[in-house]
C-alpha positions as protocol buffer text, in pm:
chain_id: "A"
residue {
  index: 1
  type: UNK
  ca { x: 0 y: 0 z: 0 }
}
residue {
  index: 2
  type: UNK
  ca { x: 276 y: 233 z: 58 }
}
residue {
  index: 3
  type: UNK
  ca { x: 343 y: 285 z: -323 }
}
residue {
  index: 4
  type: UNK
  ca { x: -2 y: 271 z: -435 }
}
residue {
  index: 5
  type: UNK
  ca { x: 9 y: 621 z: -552 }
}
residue {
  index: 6
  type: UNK
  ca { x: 332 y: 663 z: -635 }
}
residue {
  index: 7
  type: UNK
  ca { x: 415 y: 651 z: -1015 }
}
residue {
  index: 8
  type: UNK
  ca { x: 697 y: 382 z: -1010 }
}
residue {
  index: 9
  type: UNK
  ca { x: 656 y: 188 z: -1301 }
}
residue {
  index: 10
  type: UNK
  ca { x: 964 y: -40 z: -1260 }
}
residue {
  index: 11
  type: UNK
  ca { x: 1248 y: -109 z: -1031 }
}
residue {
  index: 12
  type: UNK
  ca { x: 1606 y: -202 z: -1113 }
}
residue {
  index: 13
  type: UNK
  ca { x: 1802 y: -461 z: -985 }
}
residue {
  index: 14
  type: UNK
  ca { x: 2210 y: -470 z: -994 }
}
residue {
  index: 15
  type: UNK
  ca { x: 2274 y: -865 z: -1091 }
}
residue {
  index: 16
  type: UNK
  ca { x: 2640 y: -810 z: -985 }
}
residue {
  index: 17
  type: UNK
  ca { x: 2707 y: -1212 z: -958 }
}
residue {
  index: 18
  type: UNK
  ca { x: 2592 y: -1281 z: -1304 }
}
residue {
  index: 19
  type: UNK
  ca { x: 2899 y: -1208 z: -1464 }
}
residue {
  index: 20
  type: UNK
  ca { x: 3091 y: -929 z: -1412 }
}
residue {
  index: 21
  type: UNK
  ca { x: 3379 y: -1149 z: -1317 }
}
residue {
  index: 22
  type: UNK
  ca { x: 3361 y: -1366 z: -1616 }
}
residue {
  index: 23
  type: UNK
  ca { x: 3337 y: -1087 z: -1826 }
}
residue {
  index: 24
  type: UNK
  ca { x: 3691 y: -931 z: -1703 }
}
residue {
  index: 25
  type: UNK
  ca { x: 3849 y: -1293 z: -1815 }
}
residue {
  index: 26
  type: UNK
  ca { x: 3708 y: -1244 z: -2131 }
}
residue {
  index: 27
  type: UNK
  ca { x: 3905 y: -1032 z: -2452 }
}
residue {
  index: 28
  type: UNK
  ca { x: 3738 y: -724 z: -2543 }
}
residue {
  index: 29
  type: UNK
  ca { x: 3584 y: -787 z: -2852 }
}
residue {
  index: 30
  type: UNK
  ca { x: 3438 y: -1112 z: -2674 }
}
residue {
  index: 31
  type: UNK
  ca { x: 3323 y: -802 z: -2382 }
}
residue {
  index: 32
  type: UNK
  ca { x: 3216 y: -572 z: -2670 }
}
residue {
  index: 33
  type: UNK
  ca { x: 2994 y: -826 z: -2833 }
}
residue {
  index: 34
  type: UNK
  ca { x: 2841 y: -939 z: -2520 }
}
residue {
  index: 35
  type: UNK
  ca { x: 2764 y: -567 z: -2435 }
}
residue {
  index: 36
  type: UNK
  ca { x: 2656 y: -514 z: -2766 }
}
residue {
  index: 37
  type: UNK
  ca { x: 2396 y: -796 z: -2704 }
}
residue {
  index: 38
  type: UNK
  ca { x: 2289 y: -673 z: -2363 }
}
residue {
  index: 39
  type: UNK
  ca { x: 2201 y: -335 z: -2484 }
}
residue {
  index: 40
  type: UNK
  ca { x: 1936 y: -511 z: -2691 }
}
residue {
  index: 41
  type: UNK
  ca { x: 1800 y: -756 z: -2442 }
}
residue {
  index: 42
  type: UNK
  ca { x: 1433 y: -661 z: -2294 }
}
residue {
  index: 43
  type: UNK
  ca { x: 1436 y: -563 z: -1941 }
}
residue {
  index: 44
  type: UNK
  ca { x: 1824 y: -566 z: -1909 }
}
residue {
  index: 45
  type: UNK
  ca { x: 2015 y: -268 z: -1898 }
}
residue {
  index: 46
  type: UNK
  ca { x: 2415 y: -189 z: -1861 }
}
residue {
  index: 47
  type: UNK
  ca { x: 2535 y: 88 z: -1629 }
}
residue {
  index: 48
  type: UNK
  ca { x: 2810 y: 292 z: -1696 }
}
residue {
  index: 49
  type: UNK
  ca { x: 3058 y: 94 z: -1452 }
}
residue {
  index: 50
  type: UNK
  ca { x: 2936 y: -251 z: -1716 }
}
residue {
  index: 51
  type: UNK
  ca { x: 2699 y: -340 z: -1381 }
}
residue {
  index: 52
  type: UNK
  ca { x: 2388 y: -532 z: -1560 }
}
residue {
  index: 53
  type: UNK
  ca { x: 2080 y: -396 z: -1428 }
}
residue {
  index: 54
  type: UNK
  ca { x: 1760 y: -619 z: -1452 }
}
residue {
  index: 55
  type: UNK
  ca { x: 1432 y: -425 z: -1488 }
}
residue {
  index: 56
  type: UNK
  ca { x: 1100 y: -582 z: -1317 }
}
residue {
  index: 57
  type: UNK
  ca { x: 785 y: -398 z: -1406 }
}
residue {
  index: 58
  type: UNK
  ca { x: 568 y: -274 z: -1142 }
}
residue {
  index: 59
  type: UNK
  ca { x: 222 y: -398 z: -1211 }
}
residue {
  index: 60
  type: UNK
  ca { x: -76 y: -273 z: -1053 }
}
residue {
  index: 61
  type: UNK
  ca { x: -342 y: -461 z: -909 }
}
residue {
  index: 62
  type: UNK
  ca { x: -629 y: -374 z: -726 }
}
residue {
  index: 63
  type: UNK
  ca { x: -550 y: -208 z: -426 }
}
residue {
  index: 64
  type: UNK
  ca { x: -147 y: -240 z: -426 }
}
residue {
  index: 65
  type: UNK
  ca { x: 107 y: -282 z: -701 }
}
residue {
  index: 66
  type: UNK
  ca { x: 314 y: -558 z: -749 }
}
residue {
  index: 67
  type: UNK
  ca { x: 684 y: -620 z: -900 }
}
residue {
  index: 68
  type: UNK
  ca { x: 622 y: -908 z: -1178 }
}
residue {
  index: 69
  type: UNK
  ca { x: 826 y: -1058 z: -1452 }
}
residue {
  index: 70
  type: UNK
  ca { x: 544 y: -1039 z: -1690 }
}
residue {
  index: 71
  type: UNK
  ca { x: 568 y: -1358 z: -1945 }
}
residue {
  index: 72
  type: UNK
  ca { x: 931 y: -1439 z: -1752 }
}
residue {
  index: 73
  type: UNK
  ca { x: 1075 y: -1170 z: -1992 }
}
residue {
  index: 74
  type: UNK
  ca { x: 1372 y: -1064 z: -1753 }
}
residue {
  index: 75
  type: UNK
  ca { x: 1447 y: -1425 z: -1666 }
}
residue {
  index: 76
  type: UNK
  ca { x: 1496 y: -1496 z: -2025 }
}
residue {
  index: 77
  type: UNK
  ca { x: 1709 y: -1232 z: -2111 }
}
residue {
  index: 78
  type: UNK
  ca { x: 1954 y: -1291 z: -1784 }
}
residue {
  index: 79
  type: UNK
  ca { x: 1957 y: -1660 z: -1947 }
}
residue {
  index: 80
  type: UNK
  ca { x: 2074 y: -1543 z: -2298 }
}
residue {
  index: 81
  type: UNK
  ca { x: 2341 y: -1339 z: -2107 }
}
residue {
  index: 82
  type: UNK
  ca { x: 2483 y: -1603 z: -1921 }
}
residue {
  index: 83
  type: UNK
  ca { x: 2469 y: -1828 z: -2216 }
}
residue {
  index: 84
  type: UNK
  ca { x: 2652 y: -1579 z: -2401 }
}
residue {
  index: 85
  type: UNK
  ca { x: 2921 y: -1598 z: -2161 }
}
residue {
  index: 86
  type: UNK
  ca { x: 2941 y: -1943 z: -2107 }
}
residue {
  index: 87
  type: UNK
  ca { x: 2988 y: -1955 z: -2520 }
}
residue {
  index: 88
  type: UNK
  ca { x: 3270 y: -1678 z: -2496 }
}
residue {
  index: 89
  type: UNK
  ca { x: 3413 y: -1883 z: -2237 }
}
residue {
  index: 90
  type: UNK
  ca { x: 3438 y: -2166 z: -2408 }
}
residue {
  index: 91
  type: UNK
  ca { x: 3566 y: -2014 z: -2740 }
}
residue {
  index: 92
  type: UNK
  ca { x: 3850 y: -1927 z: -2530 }
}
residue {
  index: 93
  type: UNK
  ca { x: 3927 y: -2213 z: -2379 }
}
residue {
  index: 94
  type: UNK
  ca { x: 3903 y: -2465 z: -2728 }
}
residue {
  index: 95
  type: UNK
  ca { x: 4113 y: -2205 z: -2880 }
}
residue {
  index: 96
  type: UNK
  ca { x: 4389 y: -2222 z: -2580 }
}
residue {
  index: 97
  type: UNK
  ca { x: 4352 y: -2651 z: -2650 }
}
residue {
  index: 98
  type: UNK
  ca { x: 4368 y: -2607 z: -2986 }
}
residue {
  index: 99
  type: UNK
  ca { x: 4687 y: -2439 z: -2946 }
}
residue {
  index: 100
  type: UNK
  ca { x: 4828 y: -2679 z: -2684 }
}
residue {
  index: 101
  type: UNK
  ca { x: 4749 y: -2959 z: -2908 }
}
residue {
  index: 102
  type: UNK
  ca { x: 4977 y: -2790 z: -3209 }
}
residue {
  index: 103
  type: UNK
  ca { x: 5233 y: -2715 z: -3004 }
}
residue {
  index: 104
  type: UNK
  ca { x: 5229 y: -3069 z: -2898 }
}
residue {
  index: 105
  type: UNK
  ca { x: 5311 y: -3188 z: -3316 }
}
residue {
  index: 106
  type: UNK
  ca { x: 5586 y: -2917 z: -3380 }
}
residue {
  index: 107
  type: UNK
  ca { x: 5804 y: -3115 z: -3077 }
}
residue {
  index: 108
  type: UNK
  ca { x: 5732 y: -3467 z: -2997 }
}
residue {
  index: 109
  type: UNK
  ca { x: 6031 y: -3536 z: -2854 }
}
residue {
  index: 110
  type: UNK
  ca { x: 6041 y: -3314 z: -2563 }
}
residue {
  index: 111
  type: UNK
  ca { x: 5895 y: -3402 z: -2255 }
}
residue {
  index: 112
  type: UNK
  ca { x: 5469 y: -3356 z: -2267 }
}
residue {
  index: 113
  type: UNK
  ca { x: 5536 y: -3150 z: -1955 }
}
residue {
  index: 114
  type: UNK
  ca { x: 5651 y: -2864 z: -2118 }
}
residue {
  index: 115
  type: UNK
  ca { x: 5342 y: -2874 z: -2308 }
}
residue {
  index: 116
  type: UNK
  ca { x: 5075 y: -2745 z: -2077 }
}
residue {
  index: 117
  type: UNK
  ca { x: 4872 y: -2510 z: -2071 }
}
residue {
  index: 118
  type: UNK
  ca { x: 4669 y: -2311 z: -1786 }
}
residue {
  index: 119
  type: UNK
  ca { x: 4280 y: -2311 z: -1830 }
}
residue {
  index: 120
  type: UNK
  ca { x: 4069 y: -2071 z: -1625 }
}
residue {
  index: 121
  type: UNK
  ca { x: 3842 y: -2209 z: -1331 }
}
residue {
  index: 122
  type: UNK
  ca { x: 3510 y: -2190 z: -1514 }
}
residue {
  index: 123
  type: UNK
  ca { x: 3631 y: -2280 z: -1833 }
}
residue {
  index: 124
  type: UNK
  ca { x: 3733 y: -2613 z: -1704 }
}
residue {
  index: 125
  type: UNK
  ca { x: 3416 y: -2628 z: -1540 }
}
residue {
  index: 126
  type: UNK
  ca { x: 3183 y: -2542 z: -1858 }
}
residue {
  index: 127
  type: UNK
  ca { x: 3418 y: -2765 z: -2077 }
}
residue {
  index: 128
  type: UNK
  ca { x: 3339 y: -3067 z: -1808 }
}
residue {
  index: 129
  type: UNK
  ca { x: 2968 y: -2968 z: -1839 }
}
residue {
  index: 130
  type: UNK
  ca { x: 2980 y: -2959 z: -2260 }
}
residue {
  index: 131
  type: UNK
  ca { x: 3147 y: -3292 z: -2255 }
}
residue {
  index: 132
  type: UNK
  ca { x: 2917 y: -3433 z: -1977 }
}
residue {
  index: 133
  type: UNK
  ca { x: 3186 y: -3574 z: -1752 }
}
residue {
  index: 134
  type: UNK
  ca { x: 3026 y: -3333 z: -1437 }
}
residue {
  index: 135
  type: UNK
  ca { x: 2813 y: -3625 z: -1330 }
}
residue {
  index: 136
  type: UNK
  ca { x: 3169 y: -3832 z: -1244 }
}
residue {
  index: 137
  type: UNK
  ca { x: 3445 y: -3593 z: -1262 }
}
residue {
  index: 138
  type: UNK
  ca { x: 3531 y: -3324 z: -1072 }
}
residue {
  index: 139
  type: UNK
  ca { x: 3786 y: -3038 z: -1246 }
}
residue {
  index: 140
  type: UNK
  ca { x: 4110 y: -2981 z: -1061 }
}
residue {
  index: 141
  type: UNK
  ca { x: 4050 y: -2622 z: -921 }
}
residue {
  index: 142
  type: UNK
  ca { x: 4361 y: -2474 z: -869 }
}
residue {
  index: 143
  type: UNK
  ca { x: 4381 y: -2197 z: -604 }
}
């Protein structure tokens, strides 16, 4: 009842956890395109400081209002953002095995341990989850 006359028509959320972090990791282009992409998401918006901002509508019922995600709208767009990370991520990471892997035929006499590579945290974790070896591996997390 307290807003009931008040002419709020939507509120704003910060989603600071969705990826902010993994969007540092990324290259800027891969950053760039993903912004790019936000800007035309419905009900997302991107702050100045790259914060994503999710945007519930303020729906008003009889005697109060309400803060809905009409037809799951917001929901769905914070899903396409995270699954555009998680395919940035990924690009990244097949690229840095692709590498490894050539590197691997120019020398094959030298010892395989000079051969490896270091693979981010989640990309280990999303590259587990492509392949479907979650449900019995675990990725070595290194601290």
């Amino acid at each position: 009842m307290a807003f009931l006359h008040c002419p709020l028509d939507a509120i704003k959320i910060s989603v600071l956890g969705l990826g902010t972090e993994r969007m540092a990791r990324l290259p800027q282009e891969c950053r760039l395109s993903i912004e790019g992409r936000i800007r035309g998401l419905r009900r997302l918006e991107l702050a100045q400081n790259d914060t994503i901002l999710a945007c519930f509508p303020v729906v008003m019922r009889t005697y109060d209002k309400v803060v809905q995600d009409t037809d799951n709208q917001t929901a769905e767009s914070l899903h396409q953002v995270i699954r555009l990370i998680s395919f940035h991520e990924l690009k990244e990471s097949s690229i840095l095995i692709e590498l490894a892997m050539w590197k691997l035929t120019l020398n094959d006499d030298q010892a395989h341990a000079d051969h490896r590579i270091f693979v981010p945290d989640p990309a280990k974790i999303l590259i587990m989850e492509y392949c479907g070896f979650t449900d019995f591996l675990e990725p070595a997390i290194e601290e």
